[in-house]
C-alpha positions as CSV (number, residue, x, y, z in Angstrom):
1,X,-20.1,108.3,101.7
2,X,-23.4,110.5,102.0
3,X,-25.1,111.7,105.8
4,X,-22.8,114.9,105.0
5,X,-22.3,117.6,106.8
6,X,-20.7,121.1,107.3
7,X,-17.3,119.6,106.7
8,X,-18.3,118.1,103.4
9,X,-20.1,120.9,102.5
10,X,-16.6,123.3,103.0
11,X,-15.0,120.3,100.5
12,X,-17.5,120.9,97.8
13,X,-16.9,124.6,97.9
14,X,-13.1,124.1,97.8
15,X,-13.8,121.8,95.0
16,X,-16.0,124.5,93.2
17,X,-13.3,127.6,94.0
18,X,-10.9,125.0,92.6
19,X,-12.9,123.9,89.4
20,X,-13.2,127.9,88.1
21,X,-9.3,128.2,88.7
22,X,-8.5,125.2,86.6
23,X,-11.2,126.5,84.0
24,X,-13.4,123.0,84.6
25,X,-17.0,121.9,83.9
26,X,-17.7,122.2,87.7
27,X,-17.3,120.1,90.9
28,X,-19.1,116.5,91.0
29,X,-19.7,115.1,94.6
30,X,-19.8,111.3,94.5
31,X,-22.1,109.7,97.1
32,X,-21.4,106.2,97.8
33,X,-21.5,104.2,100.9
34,X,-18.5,101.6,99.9
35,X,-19.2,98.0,101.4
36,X,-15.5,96.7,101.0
37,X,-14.3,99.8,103.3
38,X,-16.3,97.9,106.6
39,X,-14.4,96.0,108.4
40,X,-17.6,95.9,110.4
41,X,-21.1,94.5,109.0
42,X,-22.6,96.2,112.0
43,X,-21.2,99.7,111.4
44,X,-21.7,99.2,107.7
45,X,-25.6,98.4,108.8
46,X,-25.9,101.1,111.0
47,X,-24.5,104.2,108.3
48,X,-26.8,106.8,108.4
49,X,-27.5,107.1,104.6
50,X,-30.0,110.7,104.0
51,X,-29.6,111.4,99.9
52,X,-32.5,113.7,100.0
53,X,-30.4,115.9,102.8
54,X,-27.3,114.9,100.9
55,X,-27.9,116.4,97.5
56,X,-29.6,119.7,99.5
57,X,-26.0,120.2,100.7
58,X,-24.2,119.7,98.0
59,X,-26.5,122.0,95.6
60,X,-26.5,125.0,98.6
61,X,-22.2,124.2,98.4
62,X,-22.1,124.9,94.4
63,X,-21.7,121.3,93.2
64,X,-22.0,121.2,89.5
65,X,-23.6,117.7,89.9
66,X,-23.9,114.3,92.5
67,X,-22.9,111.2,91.1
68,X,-24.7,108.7,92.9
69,X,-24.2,105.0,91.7
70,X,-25.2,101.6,92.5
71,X,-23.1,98.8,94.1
72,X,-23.5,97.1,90.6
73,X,-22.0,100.0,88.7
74,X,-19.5,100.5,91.4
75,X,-18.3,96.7,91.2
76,X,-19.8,95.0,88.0
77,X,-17.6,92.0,88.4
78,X,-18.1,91.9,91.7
79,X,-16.7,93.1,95.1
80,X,-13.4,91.6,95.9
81,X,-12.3,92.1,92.2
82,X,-10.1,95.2,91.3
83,X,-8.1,96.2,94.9
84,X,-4.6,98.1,93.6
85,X,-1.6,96.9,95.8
86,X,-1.5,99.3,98.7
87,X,1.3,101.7,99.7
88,X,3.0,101.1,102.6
89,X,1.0,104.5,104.4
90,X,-2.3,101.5,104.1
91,X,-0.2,98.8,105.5
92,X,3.1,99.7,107.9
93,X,1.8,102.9,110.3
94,X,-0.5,100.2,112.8
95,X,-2.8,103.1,113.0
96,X,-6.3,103.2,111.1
97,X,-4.6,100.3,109.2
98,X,-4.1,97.8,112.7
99,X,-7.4,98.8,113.7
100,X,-10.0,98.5,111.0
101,X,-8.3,95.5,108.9
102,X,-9.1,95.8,105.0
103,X,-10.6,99.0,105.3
104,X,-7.8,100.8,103.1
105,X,-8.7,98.1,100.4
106,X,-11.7,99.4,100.0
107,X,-10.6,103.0,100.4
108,X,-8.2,102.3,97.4
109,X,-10.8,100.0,95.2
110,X,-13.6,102.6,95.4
111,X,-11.6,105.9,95.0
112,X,-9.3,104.4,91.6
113,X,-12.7,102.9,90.4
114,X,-15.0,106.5,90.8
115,X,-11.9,108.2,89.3
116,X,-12.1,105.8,86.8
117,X,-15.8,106.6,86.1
118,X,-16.1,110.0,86.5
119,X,-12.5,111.1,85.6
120,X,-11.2,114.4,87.0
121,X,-8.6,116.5,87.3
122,X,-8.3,117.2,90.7
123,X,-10.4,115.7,93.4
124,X,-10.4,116.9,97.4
125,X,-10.0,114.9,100.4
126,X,-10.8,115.8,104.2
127,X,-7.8,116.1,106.4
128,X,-9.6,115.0,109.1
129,X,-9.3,111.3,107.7
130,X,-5.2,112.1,107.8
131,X,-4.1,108.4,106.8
132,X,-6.5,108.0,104.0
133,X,-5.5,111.7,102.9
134,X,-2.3,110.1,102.7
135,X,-3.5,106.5,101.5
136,X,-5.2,108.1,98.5
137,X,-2.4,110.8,97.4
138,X,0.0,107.6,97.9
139,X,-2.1,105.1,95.3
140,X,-2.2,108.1,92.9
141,X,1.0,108.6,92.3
142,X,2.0,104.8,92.2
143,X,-1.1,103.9,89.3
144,X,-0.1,107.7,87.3
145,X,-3.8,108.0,87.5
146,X,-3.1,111.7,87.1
147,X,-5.0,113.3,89.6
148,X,-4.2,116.0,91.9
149,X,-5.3,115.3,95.8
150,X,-6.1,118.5,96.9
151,X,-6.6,118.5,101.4
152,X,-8.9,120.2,102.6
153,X,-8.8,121.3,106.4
154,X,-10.7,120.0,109.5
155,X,-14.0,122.0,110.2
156,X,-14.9,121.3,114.0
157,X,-17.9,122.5,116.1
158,X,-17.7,125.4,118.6
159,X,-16.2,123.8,121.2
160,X,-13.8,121.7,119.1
161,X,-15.1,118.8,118.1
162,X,-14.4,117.6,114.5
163,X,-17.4,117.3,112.6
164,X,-18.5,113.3,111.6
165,X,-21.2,111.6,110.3
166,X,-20.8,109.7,113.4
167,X,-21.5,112.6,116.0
168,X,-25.2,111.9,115.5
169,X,-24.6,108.7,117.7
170,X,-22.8,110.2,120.5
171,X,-25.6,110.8,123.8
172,X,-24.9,114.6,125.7
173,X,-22.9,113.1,128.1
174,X,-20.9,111.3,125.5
175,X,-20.8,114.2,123.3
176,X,-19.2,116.2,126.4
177,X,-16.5,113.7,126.8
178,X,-15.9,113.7,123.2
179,X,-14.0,116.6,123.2
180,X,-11.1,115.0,124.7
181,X,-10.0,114.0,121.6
182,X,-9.3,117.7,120.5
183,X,-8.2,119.3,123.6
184,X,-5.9,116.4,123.7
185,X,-4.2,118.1,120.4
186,X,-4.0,121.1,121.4
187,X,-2.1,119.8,125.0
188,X,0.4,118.4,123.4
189,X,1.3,121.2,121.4
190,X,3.2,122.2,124.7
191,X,5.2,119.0,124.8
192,X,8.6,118.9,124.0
193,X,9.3,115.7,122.8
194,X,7.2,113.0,121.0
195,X,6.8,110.7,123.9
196,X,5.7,113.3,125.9
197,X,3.4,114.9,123.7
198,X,2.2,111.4,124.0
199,X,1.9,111.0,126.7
200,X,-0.5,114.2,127.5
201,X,-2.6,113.1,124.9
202,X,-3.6,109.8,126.9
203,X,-3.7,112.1,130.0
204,X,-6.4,114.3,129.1
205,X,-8.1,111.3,127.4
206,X,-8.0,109.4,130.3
207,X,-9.3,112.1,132.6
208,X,-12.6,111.5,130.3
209,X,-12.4,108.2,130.9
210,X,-11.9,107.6,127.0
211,X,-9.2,104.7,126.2
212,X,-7.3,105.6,123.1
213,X,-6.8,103.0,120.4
214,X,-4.2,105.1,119.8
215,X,-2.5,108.3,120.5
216,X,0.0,108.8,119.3
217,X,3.0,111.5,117.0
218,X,4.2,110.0,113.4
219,X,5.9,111.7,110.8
220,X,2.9,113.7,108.4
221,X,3.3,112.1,104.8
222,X,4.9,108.6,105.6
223,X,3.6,108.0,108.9
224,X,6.4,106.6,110.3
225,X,7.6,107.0,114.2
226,X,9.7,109.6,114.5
227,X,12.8,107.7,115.1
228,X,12.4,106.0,111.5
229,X,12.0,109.4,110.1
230,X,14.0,111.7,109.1
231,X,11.3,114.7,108.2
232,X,10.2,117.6,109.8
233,X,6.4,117.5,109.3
234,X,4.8,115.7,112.4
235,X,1.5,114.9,112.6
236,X,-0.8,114.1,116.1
237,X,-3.1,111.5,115.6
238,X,-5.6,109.9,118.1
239,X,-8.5,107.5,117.9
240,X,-10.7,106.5,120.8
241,X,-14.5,104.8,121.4
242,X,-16.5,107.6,123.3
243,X,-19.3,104.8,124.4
244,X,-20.1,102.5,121.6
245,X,-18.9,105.9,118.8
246,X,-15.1,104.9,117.2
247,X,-13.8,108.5,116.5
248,X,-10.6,110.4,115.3
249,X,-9.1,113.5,115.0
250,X,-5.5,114.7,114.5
251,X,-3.5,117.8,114.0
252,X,0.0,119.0,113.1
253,X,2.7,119.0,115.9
254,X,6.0,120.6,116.5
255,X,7.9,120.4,119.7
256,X,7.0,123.0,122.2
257,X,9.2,126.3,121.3
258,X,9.8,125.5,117.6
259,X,6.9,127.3,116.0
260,X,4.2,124.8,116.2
261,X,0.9,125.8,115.1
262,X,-2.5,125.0,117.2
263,X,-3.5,121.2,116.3
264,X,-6.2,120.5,114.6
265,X,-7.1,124.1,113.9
266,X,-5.1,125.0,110.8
């Protein structure tokens, strides 16, 4: 949706290492800042939009070409027209889905309609956005639109904050307290059971004085609690206001002593 960054820019060039391997034109970015995916008027109002700086990344990343289109190619019959039925990783988890209502009808309106119009073979999502990761590879495979989801992985700043479009907002002191999100993650990774991992994650939020929206372990694909589950993939996933900023982050999880890898760095 545009103001891109670093982590954007390490999607393009997965995209354009990816294109050469499948023997493709090239990797095309699409830039569009999708209206139905706003829950929020005000946070739609506020989206930093910066094409010029946009289309600098994306050429410096290898992008073969930026498809940038209007609202009115986007949605020629209008806005509410064209939303696939969800999967139940949109509707059932009461994560990003419980707290910004209709925002994965939008997600799933916009991505079927740009695959519609620009029609690849593969296209690559950030796995910092783990639910719509999910979301997206989910409506794929229920339309047979016939596209591979590729992930690509979190890119953070040095001192482990993801990169987002919506760092820009964050003051010093916010910024600071930010990184509660992450070292949450990485606490938990000492936990030994889902609860507690949990529970350490509200901890070290807490001692920020962030309040979680939530904080919480779910199976990685379905999202489902772990005792609905019956996979081994687990998945950390938090989401807290830092001032007036609404950010997330997430990471795998194992339980302390099987193997588990660092959250949020792999």
């Amino acid at each position: 949706m545009g103001a891109l960054h670093e982590g954007h820019a390490s999607l393009v060039r997965q995209g354009a290492a990816l294109a050469r391997d499948l023997g493709a034109w090239g990797c095309v970015v699409t830039v569009f800042v999708n209206p139905t995916q706003f829950n929020d008027p005000a946070d739609f109002a506020r989206y930093p939009k910066t094409l010029d700086v946009d289309l600098a990344i994306c050429q410096g990343a290898g992008a073969a070409g930026v498809f940038v289109p209007g609202v009115e190619e986007v949605y020629p019959r209008g806005r509410e027209e064209g939303v696939p039925v969800l999967p139940a990783v949109a509707t059932r988890p009461g994560l990003e889905d419980r707290h910004r209502p209709g925002h994965f009808a939008g997600v799933c309106q916009v991505v079927k309609r740009l695959f519609e119009m620009t029609r690849p073979r593969a296209a690559v999502f950030g796995e910092k956005d783990w639910q719509q990761l999910q979301v997206v590879r989910a409506m794929t495979g229920m339309l047979g639109l016939g596209v591979e989801i590729v992930a690509g992985p979190t890119v953070r700043e040095s001192d482990g904050l993801a990169m987002s479009s919506r760092n820009r907002f964050l003051g010093p002191a916010d910024r600071r307290r930010a990184t509660a999100l992450s070292r949450g993650l990485r606490a938990a990774l000492g936990a030994s059971t889902p609860d507690e991992a949990e529970r350490v994650m509200g901890e070290v939020l807490g001692s920020e004085g962030v309040e979680a929206e939530y904080a919480v372990i779910r199976e990685a694909e379905t999202l489902t609690r772990p005792a609905e589950s019956v996979g081994a993939r687990w998945r950390a996933l938090v989401a807290a206001r830092v001032g007036s900023v609404r950010l997330i982050d997430n990471g795998a999880w194992r339980p302390a002593g099987e193997g588990g890898v660092r959250a949020g760095r792999e």
